[in-house]
C-alpha positions, 0 to 999 in steps of 0.5 A, spaced: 553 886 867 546 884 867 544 878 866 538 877 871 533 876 863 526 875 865 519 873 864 513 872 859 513 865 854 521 865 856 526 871 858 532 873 862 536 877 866 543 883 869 548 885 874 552 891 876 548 896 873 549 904 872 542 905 876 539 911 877 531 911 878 527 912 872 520 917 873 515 915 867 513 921 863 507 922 863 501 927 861 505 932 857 500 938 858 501 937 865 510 937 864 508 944 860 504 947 865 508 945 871 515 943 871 520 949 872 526 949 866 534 946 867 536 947 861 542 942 859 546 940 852 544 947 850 536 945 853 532 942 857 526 941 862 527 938 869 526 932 869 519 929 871 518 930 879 510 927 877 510 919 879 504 915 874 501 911 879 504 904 879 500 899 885 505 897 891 507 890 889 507 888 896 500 890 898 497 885 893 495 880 898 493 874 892 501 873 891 502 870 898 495 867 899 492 864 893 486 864 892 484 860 886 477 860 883 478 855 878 482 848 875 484 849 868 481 846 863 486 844 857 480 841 853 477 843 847 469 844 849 465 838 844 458 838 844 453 840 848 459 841 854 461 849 852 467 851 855 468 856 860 468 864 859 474 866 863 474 874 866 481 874 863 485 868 859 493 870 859 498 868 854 504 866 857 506 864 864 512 867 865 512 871 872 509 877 869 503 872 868 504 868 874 503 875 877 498 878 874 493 871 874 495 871 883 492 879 883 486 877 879 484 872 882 485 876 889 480 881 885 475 874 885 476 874 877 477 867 874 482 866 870 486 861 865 493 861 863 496 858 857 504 857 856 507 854 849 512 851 853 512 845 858 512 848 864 512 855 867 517 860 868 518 863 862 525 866 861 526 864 869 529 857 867 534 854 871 539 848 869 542 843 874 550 843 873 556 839 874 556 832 879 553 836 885 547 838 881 548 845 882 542 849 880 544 855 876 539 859 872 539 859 865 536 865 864 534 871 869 539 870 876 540 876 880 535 881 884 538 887 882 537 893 887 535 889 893 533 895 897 527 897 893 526 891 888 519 889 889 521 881 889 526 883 895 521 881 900 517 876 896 524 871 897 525 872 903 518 870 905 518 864 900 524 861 905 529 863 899 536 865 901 540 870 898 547 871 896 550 877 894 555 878 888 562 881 888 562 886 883 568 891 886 573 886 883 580 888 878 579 887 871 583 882 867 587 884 860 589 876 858 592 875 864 594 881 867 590 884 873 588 890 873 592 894 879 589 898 885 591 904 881 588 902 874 582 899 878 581 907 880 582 909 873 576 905 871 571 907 877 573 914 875 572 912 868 566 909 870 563 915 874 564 920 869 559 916 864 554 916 869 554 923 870 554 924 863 548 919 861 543 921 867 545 928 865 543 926 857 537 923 859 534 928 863 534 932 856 532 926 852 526 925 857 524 932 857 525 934 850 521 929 847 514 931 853 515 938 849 515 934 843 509 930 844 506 936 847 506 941 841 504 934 837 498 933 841 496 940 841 495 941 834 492 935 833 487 937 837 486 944 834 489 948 838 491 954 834 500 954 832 500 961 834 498 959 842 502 951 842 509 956 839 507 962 845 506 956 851 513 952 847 517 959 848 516 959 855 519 953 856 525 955 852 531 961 854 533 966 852 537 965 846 535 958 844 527 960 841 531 959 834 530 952 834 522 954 833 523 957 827 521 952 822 516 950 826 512 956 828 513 960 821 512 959 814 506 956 812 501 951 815 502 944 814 499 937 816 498 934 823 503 929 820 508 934 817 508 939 824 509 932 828 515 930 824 518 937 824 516 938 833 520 932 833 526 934 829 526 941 831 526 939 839 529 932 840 536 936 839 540 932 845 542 924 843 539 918 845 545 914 844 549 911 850 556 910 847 555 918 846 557 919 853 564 915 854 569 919 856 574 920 852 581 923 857 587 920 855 588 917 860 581 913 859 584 909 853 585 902 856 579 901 859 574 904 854 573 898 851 571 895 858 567 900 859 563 899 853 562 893 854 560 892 861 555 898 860 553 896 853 552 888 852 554 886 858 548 890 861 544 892 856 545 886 852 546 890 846 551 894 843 552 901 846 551 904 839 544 901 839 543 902 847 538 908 849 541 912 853 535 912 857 534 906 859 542 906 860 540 911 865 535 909 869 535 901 870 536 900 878 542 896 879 548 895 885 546 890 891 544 885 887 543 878 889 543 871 887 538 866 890 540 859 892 535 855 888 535 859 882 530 865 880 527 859 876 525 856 882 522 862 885 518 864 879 516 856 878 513 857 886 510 864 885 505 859 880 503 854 885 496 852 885 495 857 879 490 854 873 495 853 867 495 849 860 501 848 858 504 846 851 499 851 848 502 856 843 497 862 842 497 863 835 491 868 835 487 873 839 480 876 836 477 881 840 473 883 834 467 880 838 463 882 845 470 879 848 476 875 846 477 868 843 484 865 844 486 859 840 491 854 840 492 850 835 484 847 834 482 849 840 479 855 843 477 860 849 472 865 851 474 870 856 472 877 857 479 880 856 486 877 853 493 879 857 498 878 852 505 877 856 510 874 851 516 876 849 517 882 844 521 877 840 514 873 840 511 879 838 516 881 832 516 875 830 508 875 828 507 868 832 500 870 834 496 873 829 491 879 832 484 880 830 483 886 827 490 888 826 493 891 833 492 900 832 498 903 828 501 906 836 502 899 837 505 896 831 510 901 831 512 901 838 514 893 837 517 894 831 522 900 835 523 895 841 529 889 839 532 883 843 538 883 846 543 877 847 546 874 852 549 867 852 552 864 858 557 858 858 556 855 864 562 850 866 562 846 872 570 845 875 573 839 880 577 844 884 577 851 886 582 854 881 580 861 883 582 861 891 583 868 892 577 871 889 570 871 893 564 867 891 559 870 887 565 874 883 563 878 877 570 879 873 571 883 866 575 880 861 579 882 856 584 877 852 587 875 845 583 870 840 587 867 835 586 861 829 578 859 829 576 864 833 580 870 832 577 868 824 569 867 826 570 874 829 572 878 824 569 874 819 562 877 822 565 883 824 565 882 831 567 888 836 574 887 838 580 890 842 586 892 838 583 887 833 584 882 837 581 882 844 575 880 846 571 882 851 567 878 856 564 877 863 565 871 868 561 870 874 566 865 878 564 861 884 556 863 884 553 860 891 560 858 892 561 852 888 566 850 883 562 853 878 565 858 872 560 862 868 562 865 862 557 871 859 558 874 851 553 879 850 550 883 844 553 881 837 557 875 839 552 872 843 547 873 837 553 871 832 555 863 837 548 861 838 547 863 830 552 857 829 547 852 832 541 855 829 538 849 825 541 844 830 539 846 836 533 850 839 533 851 847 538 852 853 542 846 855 546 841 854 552 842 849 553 840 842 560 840 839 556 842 832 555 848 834 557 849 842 565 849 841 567 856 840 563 859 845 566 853 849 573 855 847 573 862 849 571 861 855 576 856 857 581 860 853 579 866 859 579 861 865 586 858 863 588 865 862 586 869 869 587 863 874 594 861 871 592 853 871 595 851 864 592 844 863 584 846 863 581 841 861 583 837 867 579 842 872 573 841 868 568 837 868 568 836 861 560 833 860 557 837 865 557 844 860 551 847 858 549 853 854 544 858 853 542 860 846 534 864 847 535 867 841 534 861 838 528 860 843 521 860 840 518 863 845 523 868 846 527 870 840 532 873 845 534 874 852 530 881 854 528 887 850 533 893 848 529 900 846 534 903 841 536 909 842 530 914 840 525 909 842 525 908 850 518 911 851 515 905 846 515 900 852 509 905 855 505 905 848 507 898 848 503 897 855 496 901 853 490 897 853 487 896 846 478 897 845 475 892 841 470 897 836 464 899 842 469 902 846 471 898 852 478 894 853 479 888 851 486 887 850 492 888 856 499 887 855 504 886 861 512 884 860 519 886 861 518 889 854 513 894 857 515 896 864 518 902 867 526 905 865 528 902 872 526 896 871 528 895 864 528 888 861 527 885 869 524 880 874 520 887 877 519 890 871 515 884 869 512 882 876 510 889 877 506 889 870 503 883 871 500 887 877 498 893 874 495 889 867 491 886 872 487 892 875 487 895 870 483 889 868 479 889 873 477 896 873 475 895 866 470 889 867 468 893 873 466 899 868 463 895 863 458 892 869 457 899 871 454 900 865 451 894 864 446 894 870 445 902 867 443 899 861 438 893 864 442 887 862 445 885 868 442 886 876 446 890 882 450 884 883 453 883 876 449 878 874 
């Protein structure tokens, strides 16, 4: 499960997840020369023991002493009164943002943010449920991966209290549990993907550093003869076949050898689903499994799910906070400059630094960072000029947003009194009439054509709460249906909102026994989330499809205005490392690594200045 969205102009989260940590590819030229060969699915490299350096999030000192160096002014310049020029001007104020401005104003840089929506927090939104007013995140919940999540200690020290989630819990099938016995089933069931995918994904990884590396080399006009010779090292004995085409023949186009490097040694798949187990004894729970690693977890179907993101997102000792991830993120932006209902709608880096507009107003910085969602920027909200290089378009094109809605359902009693707190329970049960049409109307994943599959988080930060999860396809096909009435996460509208709301219902009845439902239920006090219905979202987090892991890094590259020097930086979810796919980390550490790279752009472009005659030693 995971449903710990995130982050830049709203997003969300996961739980339990098959983590295993990521190593970022790096300089394919060094992979070729110096990592030893373990050749799996047929071939393969090692996987990659070079670390690309990523800043220690805790040493950033500006995330627990502020130092703010300006007040954010929202209004558009008149007169003889021109705005400010801003060091950096940041799209969106989601933690990625939030993060990013706390280090550069650590690094004495001014900055200003602008948020389309009317707080801060982006994706890290919390709803406050039921008669108690319990606060629950409508998007990104958990902390995954507590011993090695940079947030971990930023929590605690902020004064939040953790809680941690149950996951070890049986499955349901309507409303049979799963015994100790069919429980072991599914952990082994379970292990054996692990093993598989990480596996996979270690050929994935190195496969395509062969094919970048033949790719690059013959762009840069190193003869075929030698990129085939350095290519066949690499490869045993027995399998140089696979280089026939490549290598012989006639001499092609940089383009055509590109494509052909690609095909001939990317031979291992990159889809996820490709390794479930399939032993008999397996078959009853496949479709859990599936589930549970696929639009649970990754927010989309296991089919469209990489499987190196599969692999490497870090998960297990995952926790809850008490006031909501909301919160935690809305504190984190203290004292921070923000404009706020301020939809960017164009970015120009054409010039000697960058104008950001919104609506008719306009700001003047020396670089942009861009943080929204990859829905925003498939969705072309904010226009680029010039036009973003071919790398780029092409990496937010291959990215998608997976979905995730959550029902969340305040209770009058504890109709769960032999579960834990902070329980994650897998459900698989019948639909009929209404909903049972729905689903195969839209061809919607189903069990015996019959079953749903879903998740539900019982008693969070131990209240009468139930929060239902569907992921993937049916999270995207029930917001669908309040698409026209309804734009945002909240309160329920019986329009749209009553399937979602059946279903879950349906499961709680079914799984605590209770016939009579509705009288356990606070009936007014439901709300939803819909984020693919979101403007500043489309979506819950970013999903790499399968092929197309390693766009979140192309995603990530800063961009040169026409004399050379970086103008535009990207920071998200959607551009962070494997291990922190579409997370709270991932954002946060973007937003950090996004702001020294600035830095370390500004300084080189002063240096350069101050060679020219057109600034003095002390920058000015």
């Amino acid at each position: 499960m995971r449903p710990d969205f995130p982050l830049a102009e709203g997003h969300q989260s996961r739980p339990e997840k098959f983590g295993i940590q990521r190593f970022r590819f790096i300089q394919y030229s060094m992979i070729i020369k110096a990592i030893p060969l373990l050749f799996l699915c047929g071939w393969s490299l090692m996987p990659s023991t070079i670390h690309a350096l990523v800043p220690n999030p805790l040493q950033a000192g500006s995330i627990t002493s502020p130092q703010p160096l300006d007040e954010a002014d929202c209004k558009e310049p008149k007169g003889d009164h021109p705005g400010h020029k801003y060091d950096a001007i940041i799209v969106g104020a989601g933690i990625a943002g939030l993060s990013a401005a706390k280090e550069l104003q650590h690094l004495r840089r001014s900055v200003l943010i602008l948020e389309a929506n009317n707080r801060i927090g982006g994706r890290a939104y919390v709803g406050y449920i039921g008669d108690d007013k319990v606060p629950i995140d409508y998007g990104g919940a958990w902390i995954h991966g507590i011993p090695t999540n940079p947030l971990t200690g930023l929590v605690d020290s902020m004064g939040f209290k953790r809680e941690r989630t149950e996951l070890n819990l049986p499955y349901f099938i309507n409303d049979k549990e799963a015994s100790g016995e069919e429980k072991k089933v599914f952990d082994h069931a379970v292990e054996e993907y692990e093993d598989a995918v990480t596996l996979a994904a270690k050929s994935v990884e190195d496969q395509h550093a062969l094919a970048e590396f033949a790719c690059r080399e013959y762009k840069n006009h190193v003869p075929r003869k030698t990129i085939c010779r350095d290519l066949e090292r690499q490869i045993p004995h027995g399998k140089s076949s696979v280089l026939s085409d490549l290598c012989q023949g006639r001499v092609r186009s940089r383009e055509q050898f590109c494509k052909l490097a690609d095909k001939d040694l990317r031979v291992t798949s990159d889809v996820a689903q490709n390794y479930i187990p399939h032993a008999m004894e397996f078959n009853d729970i496949i479709p859990l499994l599936i589930a549970n690693a696929g639009p649970l977890e990754s927010a989309a179907e296991l089919a469209k799910t990489s499987a190196v993101d599969g692999a490497h997102f870090e998960a297990g000792e995952d926790d809850l906070i008490d006031k909501g991830m909301g919160a935690f993120v809305e504190k984190l932006g203290d004292g921070l400059p923000v404009c706020l209902n301020s939809p960017v709608t164009e970015v120009d880096y054409s010039m000697d630094g960058v104008n950001v507009r919104v609506g008719d107003r306009v700001f003047e910085g020396s670089s942009a960072l861009v943080t929204v969602s990859v829905g925003v920027l498939k969705k072309k909200k904010i226009a680029f000029k010039p036009e973003l290089p071919k790398e780029k378009l092409q990496a937010i094109d291959r990215l998608q947003m997976g979905n995730m809605q959550k029902v969340i359902v305040p209770l009058n009693r504890d109709i769960f009194p032999n579960e834990p707190m902070n329980s994650w329970i897998l459900y698989e049960g019948d639909l009929s009439g209404e909903a049972l049409d729905f689903a195969k109307k839209h061809d919607l994943p189903l069990v015996k054509g019959t079953r749903v599959v879903m998740g539900l988080v019982i008693k969070p930060l131990n209240t009468n709460i139930a929060i239902g999860f569907f992921g993937g396809d049916w999270a995207k096909a029930l917001e669908k249906r309040c698409e026209g009435i309804e734009h945002g996460s909240g309160k329920t509208n019986s329009k749209c909102d009553d399937l979602s709301i059946a279903i879950t219902k349906s499961a709680l009845s079914t799984i605590s026994g209770e016939k009579k439902i509705d009288e356990d239920i606070q009936e007014e006090g439901i709300q939803v989330t819909r984020w693919s219905l979101d403007s500043t979202s489309f979506g819950a987090y970013s999903v790499a499809e399968p092929g197309s892991w390693y766009e979140r890094e192309i995603l990530a590259e800063p961009v040169e205005d026409a004399k050379g020097t970086k103008r535009l930086f990207f920071a998200g979810e959607g551009t962070a490392r494997a291990i922190y796919n579409g997370s709270y980390p991932g954002a946060y550490e973007s937003g950090l690594k996004a702001a020294r790279d600035i830095h370390a752009a500004m300084l080189e472009a002063e240096e350069k200045a101050i060679k020219a005659g057109r600034l003095d030693s002390k920058g000015k």
